[in-house]
C-alpha positions as CSV (number, residue, x, y, z in Angstrom):
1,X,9.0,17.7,23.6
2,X,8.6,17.6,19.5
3,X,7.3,14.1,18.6
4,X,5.8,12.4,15.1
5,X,4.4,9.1,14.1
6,X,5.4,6.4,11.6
7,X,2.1,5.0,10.0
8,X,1.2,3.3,6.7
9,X,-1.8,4.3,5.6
10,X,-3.5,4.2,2.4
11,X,-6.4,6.5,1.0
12,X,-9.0,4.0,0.4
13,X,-10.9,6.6,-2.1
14,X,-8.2,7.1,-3.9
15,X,-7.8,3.2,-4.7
16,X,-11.4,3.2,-4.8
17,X,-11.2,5.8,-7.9
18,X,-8.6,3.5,-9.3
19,X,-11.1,0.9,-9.4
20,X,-13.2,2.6,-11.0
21,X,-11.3,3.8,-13.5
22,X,-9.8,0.5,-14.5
23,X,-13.4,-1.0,-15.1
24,X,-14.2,1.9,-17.2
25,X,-10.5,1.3,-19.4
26,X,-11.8,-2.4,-19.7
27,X,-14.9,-1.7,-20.9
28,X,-13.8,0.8,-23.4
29,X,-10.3,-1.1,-24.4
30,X,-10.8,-3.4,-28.1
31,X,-9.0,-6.3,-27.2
32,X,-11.4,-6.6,-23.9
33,X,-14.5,-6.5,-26.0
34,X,-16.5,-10.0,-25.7
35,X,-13.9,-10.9,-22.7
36,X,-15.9,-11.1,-19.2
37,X,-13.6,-9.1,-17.3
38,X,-14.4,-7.2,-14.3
39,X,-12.6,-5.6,-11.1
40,X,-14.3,-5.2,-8.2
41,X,-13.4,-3.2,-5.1
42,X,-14.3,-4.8,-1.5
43,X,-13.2,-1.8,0.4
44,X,-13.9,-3.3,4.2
45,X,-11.7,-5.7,4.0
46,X,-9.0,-4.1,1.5
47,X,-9.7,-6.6,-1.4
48,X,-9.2,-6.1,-4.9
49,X,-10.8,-8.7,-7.2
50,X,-10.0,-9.6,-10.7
51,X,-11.7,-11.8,-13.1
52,X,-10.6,-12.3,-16.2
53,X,-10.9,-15.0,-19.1
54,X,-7.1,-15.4,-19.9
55,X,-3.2,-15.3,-18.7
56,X,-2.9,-12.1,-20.9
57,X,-6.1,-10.1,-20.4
58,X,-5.3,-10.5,-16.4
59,X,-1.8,-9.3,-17.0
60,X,-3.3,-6.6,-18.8
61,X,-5.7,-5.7,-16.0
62,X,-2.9,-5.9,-13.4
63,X,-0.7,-3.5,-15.1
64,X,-3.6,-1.1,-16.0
65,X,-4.7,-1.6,-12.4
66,X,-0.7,-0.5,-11.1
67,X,-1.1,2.8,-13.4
68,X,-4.1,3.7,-11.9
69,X,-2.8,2.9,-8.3
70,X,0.3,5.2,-8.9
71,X,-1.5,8.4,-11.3
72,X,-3.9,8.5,-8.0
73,X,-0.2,8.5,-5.9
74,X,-1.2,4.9,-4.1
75,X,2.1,3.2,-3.4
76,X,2.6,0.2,-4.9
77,X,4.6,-0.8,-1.9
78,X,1.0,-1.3,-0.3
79,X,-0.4,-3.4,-3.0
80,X,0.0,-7.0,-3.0
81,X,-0.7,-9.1,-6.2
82,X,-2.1,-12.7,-5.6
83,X,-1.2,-15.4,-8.4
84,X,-3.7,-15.8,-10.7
85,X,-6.2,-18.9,-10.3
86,X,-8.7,-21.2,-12.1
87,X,-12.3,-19.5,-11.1
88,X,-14.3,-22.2,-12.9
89,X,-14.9,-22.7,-16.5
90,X,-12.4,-21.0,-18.9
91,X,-12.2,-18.4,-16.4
92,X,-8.9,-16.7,-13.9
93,X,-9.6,-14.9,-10.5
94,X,-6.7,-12.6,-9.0
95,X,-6.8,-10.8,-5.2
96,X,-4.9,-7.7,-4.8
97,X,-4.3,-6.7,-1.2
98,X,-4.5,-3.2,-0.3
99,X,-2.0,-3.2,2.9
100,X,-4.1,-0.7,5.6
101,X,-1.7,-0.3,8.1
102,X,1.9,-2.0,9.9
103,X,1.8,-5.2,11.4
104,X,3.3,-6.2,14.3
105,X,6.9,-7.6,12.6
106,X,7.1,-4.7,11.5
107,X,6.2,-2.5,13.7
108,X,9.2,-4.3,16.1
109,X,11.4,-3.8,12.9
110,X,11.1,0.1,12.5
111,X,11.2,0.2,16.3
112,X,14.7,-1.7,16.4
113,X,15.9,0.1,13.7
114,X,15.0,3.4,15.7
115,X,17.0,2.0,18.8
116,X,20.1,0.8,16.8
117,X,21.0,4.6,15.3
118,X,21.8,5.6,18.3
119,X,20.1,8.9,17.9
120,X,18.6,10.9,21.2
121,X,15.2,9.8,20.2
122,X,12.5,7.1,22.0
123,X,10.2,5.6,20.2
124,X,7.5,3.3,21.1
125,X,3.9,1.1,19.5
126,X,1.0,3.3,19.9
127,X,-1.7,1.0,18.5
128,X,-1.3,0.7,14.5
129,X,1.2,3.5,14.7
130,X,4.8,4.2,16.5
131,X,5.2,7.4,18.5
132,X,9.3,8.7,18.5
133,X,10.1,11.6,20.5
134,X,13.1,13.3,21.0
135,X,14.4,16.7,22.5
136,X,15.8,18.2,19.3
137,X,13.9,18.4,15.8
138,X,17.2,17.7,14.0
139,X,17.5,14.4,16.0
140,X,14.1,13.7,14.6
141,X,14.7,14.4,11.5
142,X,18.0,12.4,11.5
143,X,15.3,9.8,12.7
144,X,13.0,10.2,9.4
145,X,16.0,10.1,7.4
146,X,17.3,6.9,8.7
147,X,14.0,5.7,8.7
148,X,13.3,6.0,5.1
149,X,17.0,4.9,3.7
150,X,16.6,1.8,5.9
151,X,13.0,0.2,5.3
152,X,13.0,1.6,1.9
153,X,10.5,-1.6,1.2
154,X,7.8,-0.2,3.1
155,X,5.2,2.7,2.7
156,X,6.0,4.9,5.6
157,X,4.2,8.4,6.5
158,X,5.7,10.5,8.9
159,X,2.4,12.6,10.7
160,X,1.6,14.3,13.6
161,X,4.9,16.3,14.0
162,X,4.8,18.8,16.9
163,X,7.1,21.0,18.8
């Protein structure tokens, strides 16, 4: 029976050559000369730190950091900006969250969503990823195509497809 997964994954070297990038822009950019800003990547737990000494040079960094994210085809969909905070002294601290995989809400969402098209497909949680098989591949096609129309606000890959 043909089959495919839903997963949201991102490519951790891929953000990780973001990163880097962005520290190199900020240490070669004029109006971050003299500023102690620095990005730092904490790639276990899918952390993205900024430090920066102002509203504007943070700002900067963000949008320097979303460029980066999307030239290196990270969605931003899976990136989630923290406010920026007092660090101590004249200093700001921001945490970007790098979103590895689909948590249980929505997991159940994509699921329901699955169940209300009334396609001839099953689906059901495998783990961090869902598992929807069918009998046809244009039901499961239908399937991906309702699927990305209808949670348009997440990052969704559609892998493993078999016959």
């Amino acid at each position: 029976m043909p089959s495919f997964d839903v997963v949201s994954q991102v490519n951790m070297q891929e953000v990780k050559n973001a990163v880097d990038q962005v520290s190199r822009e900020i240490g070669q950019r004029y109006d971050f000369r003299d500023a102690k800003a620095t990005i730092e990547l904490h790639e276990k737990e899918g952390i993205i730190l900024l430090h920066g000494p102002d509203k504007l040079r943070m700002g900067a960094m963000e949008e320097i950091l979303k460029q980066k994210l999307s030239k290196r085809s990270v969605s931003l969909k899976s990136v989630t900006f923290d406010e920026a905070q007092p660090a101590g002294g004249d200093t700001l601290k921001q945490s970007v969250t790098v979103k590895q995989s689909l948590n249980d809400d929505e997991k159940k969402r994509i699921n329901k969503l699955i169940k209300e098209s009334k396609l001839k497909v099953t689906s059901q949680i495998q783990g961090d990823q869902i598992r929807v098989t069918g009998k046809k591949r244009d039901d499961l096609q239908a399937a991906i195509a309702q699927l990305r129309s209808a949670a348009s606000d997440l990052d969704l890959q559609f892998t493993n497809f078999r016959e």
